[in-house]
C-alpha positions as CSV (number, residue, x, y, z in Angstrom):
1,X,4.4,157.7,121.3
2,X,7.9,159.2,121.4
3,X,8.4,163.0,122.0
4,X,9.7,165.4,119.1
5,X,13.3,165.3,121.4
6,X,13.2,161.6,121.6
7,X,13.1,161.1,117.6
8,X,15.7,164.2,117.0
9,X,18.2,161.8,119.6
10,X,17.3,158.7,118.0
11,X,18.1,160.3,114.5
12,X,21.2,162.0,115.6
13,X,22.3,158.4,117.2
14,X,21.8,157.1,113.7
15,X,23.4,159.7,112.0
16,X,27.4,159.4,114.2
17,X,26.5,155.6,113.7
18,X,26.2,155.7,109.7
19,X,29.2,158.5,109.2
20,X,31.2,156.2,111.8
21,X,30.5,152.7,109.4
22,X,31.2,155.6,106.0
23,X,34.7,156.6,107.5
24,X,35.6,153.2,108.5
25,X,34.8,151.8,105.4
26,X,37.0,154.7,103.2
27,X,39.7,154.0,105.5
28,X,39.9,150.6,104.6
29,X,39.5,151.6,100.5
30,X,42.2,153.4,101.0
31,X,44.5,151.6,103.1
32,X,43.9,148.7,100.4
33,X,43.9,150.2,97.0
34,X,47.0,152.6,97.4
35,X,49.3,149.5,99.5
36,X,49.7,151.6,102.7
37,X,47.9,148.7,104.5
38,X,50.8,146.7,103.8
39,X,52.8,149.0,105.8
40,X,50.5,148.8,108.6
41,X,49.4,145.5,108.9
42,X,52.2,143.4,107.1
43,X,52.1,141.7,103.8
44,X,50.6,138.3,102.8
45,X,52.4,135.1,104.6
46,X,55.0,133.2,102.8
47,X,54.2,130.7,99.8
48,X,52.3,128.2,101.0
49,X,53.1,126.2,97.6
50,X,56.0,125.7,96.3
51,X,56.5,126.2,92.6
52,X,57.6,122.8,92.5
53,X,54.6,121.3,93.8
54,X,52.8,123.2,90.7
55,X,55.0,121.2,88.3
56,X,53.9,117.9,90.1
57,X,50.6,118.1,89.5
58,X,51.3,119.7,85.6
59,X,51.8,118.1,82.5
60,X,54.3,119.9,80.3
61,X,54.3,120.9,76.6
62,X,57.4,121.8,75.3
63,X,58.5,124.7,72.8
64,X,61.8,124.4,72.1
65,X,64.4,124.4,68.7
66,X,61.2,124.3,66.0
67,X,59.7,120.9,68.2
68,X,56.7,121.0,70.5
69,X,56.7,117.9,73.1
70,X,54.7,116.3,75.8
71,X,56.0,115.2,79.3
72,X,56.8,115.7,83.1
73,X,57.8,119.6,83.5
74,X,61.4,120.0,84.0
75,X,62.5,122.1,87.1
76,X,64.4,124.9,86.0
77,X,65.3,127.3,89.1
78,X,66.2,130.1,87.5
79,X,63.3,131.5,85.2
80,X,60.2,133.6,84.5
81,X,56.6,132.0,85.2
82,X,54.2,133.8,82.8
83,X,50.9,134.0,84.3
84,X,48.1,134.1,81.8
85,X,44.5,134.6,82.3
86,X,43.0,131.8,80.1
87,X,39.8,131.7,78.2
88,X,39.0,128.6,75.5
89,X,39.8,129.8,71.7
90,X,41.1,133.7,73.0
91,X,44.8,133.8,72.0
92,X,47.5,135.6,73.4
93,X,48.1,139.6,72.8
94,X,51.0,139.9,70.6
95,X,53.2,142.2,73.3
96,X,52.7,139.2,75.2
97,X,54.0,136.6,72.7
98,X,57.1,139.1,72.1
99,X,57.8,139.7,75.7
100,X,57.9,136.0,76.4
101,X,60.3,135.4,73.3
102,X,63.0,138.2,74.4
103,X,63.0,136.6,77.9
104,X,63.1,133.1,76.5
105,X,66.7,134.1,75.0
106,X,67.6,135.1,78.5
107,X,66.4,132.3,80.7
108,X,63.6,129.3,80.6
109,X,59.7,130.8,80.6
110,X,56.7,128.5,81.8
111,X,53.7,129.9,81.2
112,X,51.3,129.2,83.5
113,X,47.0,129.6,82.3
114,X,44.8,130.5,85.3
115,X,41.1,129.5,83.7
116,X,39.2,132.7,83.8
117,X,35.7,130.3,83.3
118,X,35.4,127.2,85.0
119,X,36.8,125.3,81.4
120,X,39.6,122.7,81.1
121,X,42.9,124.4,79.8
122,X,43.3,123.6,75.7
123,X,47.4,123.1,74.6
124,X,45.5,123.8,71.3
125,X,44.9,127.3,72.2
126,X,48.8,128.0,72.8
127,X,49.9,126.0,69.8
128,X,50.6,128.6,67.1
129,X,51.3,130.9,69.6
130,X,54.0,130.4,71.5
131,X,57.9,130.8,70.4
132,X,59.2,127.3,69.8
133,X,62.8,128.8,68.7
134,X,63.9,131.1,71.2
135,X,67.3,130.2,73.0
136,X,65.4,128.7,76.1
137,X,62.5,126.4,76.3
138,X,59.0,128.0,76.6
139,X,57.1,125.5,78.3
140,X,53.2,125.3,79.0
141,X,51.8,123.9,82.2
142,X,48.5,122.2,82.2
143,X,47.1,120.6,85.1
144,X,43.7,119.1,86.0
145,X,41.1,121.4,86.7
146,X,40.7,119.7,90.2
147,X,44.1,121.2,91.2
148,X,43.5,124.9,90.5
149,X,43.5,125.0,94.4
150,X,47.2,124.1,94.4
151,X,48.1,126.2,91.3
152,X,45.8,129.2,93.1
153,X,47.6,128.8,96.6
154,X,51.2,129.4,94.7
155,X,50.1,132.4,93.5
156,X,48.4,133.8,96.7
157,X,51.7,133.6,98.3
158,X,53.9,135.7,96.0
159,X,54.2,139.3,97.6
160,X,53.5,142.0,96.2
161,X,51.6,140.3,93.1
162,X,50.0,143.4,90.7
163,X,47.2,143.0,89.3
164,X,46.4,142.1,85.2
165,X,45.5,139.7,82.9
166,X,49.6,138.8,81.8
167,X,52.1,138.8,84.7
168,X,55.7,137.6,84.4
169,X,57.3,136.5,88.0
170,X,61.0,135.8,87.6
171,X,62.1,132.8,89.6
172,X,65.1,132.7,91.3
173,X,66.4,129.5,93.1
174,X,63.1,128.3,92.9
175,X,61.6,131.3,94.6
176,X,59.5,134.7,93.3
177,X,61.9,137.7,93.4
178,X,59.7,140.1,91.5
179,X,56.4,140.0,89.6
180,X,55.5,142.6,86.9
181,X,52.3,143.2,85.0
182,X,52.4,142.6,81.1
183,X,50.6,144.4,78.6
């Protein structure tokens, strides 16, 4: 049977070994949660998917002068991406639906539904919702639910990607310059 000194070791062991795994562990909150990590340890790799590769694998629904069509996704270099979070039959927020019509009078806006269930993406869902008279096209990318790998690997490489339901990432030769959460 272990002494009285052997079980106040054994406890006091326990103890640096628990406040050790506690201070590790709120290190790591913190590096995470306020970005210093980043500094420390370097930012997420470079896209892995190109943007174009997302419009391969999409089929496109048009919004553009009152008309609504169906085709392959044009590639327009120079635009915003509108990521949404997407559940069947929940529509848009309104400051969403405005923000995406002021930037469609500047440039071309896909908008781009990442299923928040594992559902297939319904065009019907969009359909009185999105601007189909702004300057620019607004188009609508829906892919097969088999390729949300592809669509999920774009978005994993864009750096610095905040967090939300609605972001807008402007595109810039092709490439992510700067993503900003919406509403």
């Amino acid at each position: 049977m272990p002494t009285r000194s052997e079980k106040k070791k054994r406890r006091g062991k326990i103890f640096i070994i628990a406040l050790a795994a506690l201070i590790f562990a709120e290190t790591g909150y913190i590096l995470v949660t306020t970005g210093i990590g980043n500094f420390f340890f370097g930012r997420g790799g470079a896209a892995t998917v190109d943007f174009s590769a997302v419009l391969s694998v999409s089929e496109a629904y048009v919004f553009f002068n009152g008309t609504v069509t169906r085709g392959r996704p044009e590639y327009y270099r120079d635009a915003y991406v509108y990521l949404v979070a997407y559940t069947p039959g929940v529509s848009l927020p309104n400051a969403v639906v405005m923000k995406m019509t002021f930037d469609a009078a500047e440039r071309p806006v896909y908008v781009l539904p990442i299923p928040r269930t594992s559902g297939v993406i319904a065009p019907q869902d969009f359909a009185d919702v999105l601007p189909d008279n702004a300057k620019n096209p607004v188009v609508l990318l829906i892919y097969p639910i088999d390729k949300i790998g592809l669509v999920e690997g774009w978005v994993k490489g864009i750096k610095d990607l905040p967090q939300g339901f609605y972001i807008r990432i402007h595109l810039v030769d092709g490439k992510p310059v700067s993503a900003v959460s919406i509403a």
